[in-house]
KOLKOL-39284 format. One line per field, with one value per residue: x, y, z of N, C-alpha, C in turn. Coordinates in steps of 0.001 Angstrom, whole numbers, padded with zeros to 6 digits. Layout:
<vodos>
nx = [X | ...]
ny = [Y | ...]
nz = [Z | ...]
cax = [X | ...]
cay = [Y | ...]
caz = [Z | ...]
cx = [X | ...]
cy = [Y | ...]
cz = [Z | ...]
</vodos>
This chain:
<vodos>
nx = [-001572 | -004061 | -007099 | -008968 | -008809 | -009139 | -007910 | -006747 | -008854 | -009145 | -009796 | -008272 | -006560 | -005269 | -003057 | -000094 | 001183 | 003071 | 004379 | 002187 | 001486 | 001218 | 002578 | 002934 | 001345 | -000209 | -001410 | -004236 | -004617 | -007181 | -010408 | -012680 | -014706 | -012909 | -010932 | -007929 | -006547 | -007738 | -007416 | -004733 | -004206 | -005156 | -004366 | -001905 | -002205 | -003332 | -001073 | 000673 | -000573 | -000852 | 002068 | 002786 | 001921 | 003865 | 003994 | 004702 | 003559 | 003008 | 002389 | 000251 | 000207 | -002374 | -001598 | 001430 | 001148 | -000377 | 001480 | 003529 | 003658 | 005365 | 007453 | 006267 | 005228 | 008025 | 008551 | 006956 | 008008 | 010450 | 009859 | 008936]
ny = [016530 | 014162 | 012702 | 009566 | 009149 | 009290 | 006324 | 005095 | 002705 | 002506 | 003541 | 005440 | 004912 | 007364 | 010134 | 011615 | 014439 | 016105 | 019048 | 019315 | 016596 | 012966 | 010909 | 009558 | 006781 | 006090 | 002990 | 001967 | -001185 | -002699 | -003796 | -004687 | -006827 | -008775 | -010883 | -013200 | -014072 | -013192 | -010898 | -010143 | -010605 | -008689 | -006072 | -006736 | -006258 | -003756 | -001925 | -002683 | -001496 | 000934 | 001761 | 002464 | 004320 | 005685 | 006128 | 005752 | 002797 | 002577 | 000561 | 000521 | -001033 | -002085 | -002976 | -002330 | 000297 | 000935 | -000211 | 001470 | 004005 | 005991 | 005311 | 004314 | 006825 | 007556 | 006395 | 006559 | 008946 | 008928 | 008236 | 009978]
nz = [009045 | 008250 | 008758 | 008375 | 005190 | 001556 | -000431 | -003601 | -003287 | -000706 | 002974 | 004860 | 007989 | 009498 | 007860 | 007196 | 005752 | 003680 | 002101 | 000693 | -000133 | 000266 | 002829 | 004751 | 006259 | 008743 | 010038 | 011802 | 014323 | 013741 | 015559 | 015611 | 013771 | 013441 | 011807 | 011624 | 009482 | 006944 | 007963 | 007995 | 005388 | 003691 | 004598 | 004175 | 000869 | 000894 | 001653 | 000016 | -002185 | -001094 | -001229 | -004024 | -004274 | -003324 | -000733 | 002794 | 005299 | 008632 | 010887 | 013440 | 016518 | 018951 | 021367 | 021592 | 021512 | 024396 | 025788 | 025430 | 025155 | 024267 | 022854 | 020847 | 019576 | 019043 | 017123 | 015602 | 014716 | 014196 | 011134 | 009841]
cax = [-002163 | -005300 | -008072 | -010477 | -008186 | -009522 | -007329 | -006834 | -010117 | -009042 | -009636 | -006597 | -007022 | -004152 | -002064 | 000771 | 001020 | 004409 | 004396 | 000500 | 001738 | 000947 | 004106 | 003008 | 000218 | -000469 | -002557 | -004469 | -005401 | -008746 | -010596 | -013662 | -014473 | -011214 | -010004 | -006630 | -005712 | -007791 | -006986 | -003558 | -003821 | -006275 | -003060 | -000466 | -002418 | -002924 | 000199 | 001433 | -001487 | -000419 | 003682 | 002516 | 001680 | 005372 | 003801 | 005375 | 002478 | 003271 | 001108 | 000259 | -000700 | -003031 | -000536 | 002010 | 000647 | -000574 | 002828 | 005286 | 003430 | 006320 | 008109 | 005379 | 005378 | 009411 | 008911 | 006448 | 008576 | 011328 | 009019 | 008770]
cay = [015275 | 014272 | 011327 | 009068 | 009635 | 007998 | 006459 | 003429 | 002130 | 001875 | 004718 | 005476 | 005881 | 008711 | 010197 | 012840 | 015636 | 017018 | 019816 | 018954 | 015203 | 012232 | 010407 | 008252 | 006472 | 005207 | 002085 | 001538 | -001844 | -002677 | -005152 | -004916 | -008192 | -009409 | -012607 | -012873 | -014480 | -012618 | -009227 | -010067 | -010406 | -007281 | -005038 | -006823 | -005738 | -001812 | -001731 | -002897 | -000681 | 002766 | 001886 | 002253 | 006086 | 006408 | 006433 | 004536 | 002415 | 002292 | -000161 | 000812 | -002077 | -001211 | -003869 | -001441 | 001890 | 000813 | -001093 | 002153 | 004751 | 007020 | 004683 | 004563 | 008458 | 008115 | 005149 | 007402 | 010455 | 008503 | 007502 | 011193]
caz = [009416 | 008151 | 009134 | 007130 | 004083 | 000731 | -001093 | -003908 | -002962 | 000860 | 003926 | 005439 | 009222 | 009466 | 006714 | 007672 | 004601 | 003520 | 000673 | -000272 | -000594 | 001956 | 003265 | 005879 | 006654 | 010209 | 010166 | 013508 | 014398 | 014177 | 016117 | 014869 | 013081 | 013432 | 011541 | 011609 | 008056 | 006487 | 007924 | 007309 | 003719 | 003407 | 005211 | 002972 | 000014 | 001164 | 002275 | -001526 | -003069 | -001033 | -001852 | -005484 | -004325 | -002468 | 001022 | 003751 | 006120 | 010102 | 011249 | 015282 | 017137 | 020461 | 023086 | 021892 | 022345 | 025516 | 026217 | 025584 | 024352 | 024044 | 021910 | 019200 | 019345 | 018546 | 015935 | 013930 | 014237 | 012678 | 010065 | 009124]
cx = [-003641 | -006043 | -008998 | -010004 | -008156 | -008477 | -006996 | -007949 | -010197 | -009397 | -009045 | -007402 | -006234 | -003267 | -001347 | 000965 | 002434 | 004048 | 003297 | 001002 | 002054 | 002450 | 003897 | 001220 | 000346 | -001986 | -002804 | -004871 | -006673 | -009472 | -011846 | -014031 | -013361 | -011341 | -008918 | -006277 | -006138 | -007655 | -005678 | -003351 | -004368 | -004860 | -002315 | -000525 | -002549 | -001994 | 001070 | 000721 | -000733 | 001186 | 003028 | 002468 | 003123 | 005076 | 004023 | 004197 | 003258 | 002496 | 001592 | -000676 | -000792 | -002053 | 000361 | 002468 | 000486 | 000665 | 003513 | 004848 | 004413 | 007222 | 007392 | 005408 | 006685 | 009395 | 008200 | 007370 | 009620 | 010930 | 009290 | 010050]
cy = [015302 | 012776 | 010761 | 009226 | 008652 | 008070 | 004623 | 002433 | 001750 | 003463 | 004619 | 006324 | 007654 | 009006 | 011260 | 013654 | 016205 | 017608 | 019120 | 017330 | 013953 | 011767 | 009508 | 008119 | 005318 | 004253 | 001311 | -000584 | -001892 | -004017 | -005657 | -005833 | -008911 | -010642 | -012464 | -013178 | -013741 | -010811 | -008876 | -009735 | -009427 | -006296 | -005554 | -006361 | -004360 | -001457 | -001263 | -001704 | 000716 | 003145 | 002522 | 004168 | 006504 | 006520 | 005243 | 004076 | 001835 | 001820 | 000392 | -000175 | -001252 | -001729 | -002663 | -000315 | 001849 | 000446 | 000261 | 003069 | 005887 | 006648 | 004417 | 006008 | 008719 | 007485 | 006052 | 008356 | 010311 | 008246 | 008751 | 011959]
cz = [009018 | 008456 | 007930 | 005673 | 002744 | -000304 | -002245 | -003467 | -001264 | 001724 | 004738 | 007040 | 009735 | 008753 | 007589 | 006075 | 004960 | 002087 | 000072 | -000693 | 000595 | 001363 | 003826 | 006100 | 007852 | 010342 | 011572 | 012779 | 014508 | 014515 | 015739 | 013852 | 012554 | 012735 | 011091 | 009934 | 006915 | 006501 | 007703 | 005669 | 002836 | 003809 | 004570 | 001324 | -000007 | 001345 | 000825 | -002230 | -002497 | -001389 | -003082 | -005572 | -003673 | -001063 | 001679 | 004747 | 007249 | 010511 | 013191 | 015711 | 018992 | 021424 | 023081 | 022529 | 023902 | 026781 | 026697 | 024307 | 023235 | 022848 | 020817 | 018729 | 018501 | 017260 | 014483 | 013542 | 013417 | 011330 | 008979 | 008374]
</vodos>
């Protein structure tokens, strides 16, 4: 697992590493100058840009985590 992970002109909040090669990338929400339409279409383009490398993007929304933590824990692990 690694943090802050640059990649395709974007920084990946959490990558997971199999055999020296990312796999997953867990994209937090961020609230931090939020606008919705355009943060949508900023995450539908990274999303498209890190496919292009073979890595799958788990977006983790905070209601969630907070909702049923345990069940984001299982959703990534399937991921893996």
């Amino acid at each position: 697992m690694l943090q802050n992970y640059a990649l395709g002109g974007f920084i990946l909040d959490i990558v997971f590493v199999k055999d020296n090669r990312v796999i997953l990338h867990i994209d937090f929400e961020n609230t931090q100058n939020y606008h919705p339409e355009i943060s949508y279409r900023i995450k539908i383009h990274q999303e498209k840009t890190i496919a292009t490398y073979g890595i799958k993007t788990y977006h983790l929304w905070s209601y969630n985590w907070w909702k049923d933590a345990e069940k984001e824990i299982e959703n990534i692990t399937n991921q893996l």
